[in-house]
C-alpha positions in Angstrom: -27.9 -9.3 2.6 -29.8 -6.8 0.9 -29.0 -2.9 1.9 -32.6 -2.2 2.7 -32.0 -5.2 5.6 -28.8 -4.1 6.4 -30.2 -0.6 7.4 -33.3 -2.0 8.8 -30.5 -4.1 11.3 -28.5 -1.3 11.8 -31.1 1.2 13.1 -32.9 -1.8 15.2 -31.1 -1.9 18.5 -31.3 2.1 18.6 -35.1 2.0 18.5 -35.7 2.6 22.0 -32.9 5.3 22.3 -34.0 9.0 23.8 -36.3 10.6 21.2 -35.5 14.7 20.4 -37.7 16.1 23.2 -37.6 20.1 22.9 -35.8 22.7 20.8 -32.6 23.7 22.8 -29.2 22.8 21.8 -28.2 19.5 23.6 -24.5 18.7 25.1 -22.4 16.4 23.0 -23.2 13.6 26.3 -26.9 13.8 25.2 -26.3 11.9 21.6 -25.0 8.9 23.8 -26.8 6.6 25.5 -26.9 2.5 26.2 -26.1 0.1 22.9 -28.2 -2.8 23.2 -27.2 -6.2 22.0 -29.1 -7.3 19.9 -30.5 -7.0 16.6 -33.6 -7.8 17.2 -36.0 -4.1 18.1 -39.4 -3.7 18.9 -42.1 -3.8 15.5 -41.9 -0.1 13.8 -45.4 1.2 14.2 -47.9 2.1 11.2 -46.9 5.5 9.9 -48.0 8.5 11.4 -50.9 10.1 9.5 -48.7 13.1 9.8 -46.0 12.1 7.9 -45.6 13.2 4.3 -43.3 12.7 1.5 -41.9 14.7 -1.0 -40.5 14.0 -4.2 -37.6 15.2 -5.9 -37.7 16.8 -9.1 -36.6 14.4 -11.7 -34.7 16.8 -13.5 -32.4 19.7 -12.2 -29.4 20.0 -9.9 -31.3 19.4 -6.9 -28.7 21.1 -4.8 -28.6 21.4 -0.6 -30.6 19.3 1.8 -34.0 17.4 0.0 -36.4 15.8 2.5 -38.2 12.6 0.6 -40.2 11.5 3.3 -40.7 12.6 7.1 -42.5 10.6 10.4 -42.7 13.9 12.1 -42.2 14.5 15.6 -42.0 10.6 16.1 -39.6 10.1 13.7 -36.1 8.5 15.9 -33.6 8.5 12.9 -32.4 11.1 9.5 -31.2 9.0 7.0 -29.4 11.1 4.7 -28.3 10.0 0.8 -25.5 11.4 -0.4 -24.6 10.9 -4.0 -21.1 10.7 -5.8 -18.9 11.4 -8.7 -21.2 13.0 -11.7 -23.7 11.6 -9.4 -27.4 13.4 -8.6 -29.1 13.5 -5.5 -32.2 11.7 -7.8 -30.8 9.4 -10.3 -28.0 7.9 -8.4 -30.6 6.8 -6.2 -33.3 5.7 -9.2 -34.0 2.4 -10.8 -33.5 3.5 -13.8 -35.7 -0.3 -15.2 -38.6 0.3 -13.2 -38.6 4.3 -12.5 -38.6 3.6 -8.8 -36.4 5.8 -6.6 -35.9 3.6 -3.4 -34.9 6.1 -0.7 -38.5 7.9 -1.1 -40.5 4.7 -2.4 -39.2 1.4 -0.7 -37.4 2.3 2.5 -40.1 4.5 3.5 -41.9 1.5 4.1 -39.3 -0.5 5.8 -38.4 2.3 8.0 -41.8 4.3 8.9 -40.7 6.2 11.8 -37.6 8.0 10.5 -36.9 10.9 8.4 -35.0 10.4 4.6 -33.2 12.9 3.1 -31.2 13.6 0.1 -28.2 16.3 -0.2 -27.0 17.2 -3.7 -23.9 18.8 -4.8 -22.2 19.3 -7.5 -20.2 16.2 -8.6 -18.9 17.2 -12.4 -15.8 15.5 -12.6 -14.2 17.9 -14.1 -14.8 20.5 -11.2 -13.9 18.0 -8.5 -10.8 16.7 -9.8 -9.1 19.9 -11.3 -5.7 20.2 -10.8 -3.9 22.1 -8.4 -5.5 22.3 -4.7 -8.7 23.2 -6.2 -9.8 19.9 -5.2 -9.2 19.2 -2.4 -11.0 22.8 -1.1 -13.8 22.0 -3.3 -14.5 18.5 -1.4 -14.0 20.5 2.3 -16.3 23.1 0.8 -18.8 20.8 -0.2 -18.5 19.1 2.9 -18.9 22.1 5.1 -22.2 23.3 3.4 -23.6 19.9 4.0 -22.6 20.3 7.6 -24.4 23.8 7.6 -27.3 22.5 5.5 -28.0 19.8 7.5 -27.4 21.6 11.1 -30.1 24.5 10.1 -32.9 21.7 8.9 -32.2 20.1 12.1 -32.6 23.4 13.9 -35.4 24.4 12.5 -37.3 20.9 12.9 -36.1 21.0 16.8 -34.4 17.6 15.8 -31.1 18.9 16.5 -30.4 15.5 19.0 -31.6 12.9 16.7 -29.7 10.3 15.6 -27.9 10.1 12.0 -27.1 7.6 9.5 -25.4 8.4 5.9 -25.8 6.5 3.2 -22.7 7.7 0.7 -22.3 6.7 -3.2 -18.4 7.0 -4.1 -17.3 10.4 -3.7 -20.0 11.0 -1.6 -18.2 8.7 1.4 -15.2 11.1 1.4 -17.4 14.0 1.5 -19.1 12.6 4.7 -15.3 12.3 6.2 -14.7 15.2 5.6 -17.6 16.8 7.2 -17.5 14.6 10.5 -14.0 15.6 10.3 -15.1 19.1 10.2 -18.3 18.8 12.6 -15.9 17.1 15.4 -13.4 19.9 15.2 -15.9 22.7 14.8 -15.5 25.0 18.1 -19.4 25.5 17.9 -21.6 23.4 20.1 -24.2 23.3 17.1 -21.9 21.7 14.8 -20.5 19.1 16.7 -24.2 17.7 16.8 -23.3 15.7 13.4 -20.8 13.8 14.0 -21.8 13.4 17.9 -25.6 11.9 16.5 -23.5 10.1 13.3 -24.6 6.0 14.9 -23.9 4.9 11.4 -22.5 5.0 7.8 -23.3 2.9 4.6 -19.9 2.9 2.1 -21.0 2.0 -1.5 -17.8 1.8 -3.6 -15.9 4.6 -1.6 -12.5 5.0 -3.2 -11.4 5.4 0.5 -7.5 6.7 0.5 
């Protein structure tokens, strides 16, 4: 099964969950609610002539939290990207054959009412796997400024209860545990939103340890 379908099943049952409805913070309770059965949701509506999409620059470190394509206010889901090892938040997602870069230009289609985003870091292998305990800080670090990148967009959208799904590339699965890790210990009520909102999370060949 194709990982387009496998999201497109994934988010299904959780299309009639609670919608973000105003722009206070939200209890940790409010991110659960009832877990239908099956697979089968309600047909996506067209997209909203509000939504817009936004392409990342080709080149560059594109750094931080990039938003390729957003429903609005009806939008029920963030899917973020998050790339690995020498990895970059626009070619590890890029069909390199046809030039097509499928968060922003195919599942936009399959999944209208949701919002994609991209986070980038920096990946150079020689700066993540350094000896010593520099690594390890730098994958908590990188893993905390996603967490406090992708808390303030959520803030500042009033989206702050809205579900989440990841979808990691390699090193870019470890940095998501770590920063649900982080989110679920976090003594602030705004950070535990992550990992309280996390429904789901895609693995492509995670060296998980």
């Amino acid at each position: 099964m194709s990982l387009r379908r496998r999201l497109k099943n994934l988010i299904a049952p959780r299309h009639s969950l609670d919608r973000p409805t105003g722009s206070s913070l939200v209890p940790e309770a409010s991110c659960e609610g009832p877990q239908p059965q099956t697979i089968d949701g309600p047909a996506l509506t067209p997209p909203n002539p509000k939504a817009f999409a936004v392409a990342l620059v080709e080149g560059g470190k594109n750094y931080g939290i990039k938003t390729l394509y957003d429903h609005g206010e009806e939008a029920y889901v963030d899917i973020v990207f998050v790339h690995g090892l020498t990895g970059n938040a626009y070619n590890t997602w890029l069909d390199k054959e046809t030039g097509v870069h499928w968060p922003s230009k195919l599942l936009r289609p399959d999944i209208p009412e949701s919002r994609i985003l991209s986070f980038g870091y920096d990946a150079d292998v020689v700066n993540i796997w350094a000896r010593g305990p520099a690594s390890s800080s730098r994958l908590s670090n990188h893993a905390e400024n996603l967490v406090g990148r992708l808390v303030r967009e959520r803030e500042q959208s009033d989206t702050v209860s809205r579900k989440i799904i990841f979808v990691t590339h390699s090193l870019g699965g470890l940095v998501i545990e770590q920063a649900l890790t982080h989110s679920k210990n976090s003594a602030e009520n705004h950070l535990n939103q992550i990992e309280c909102c996390t429904i789901g999370i895609v693995f492509l060949g995670v060296p998980h340890c």
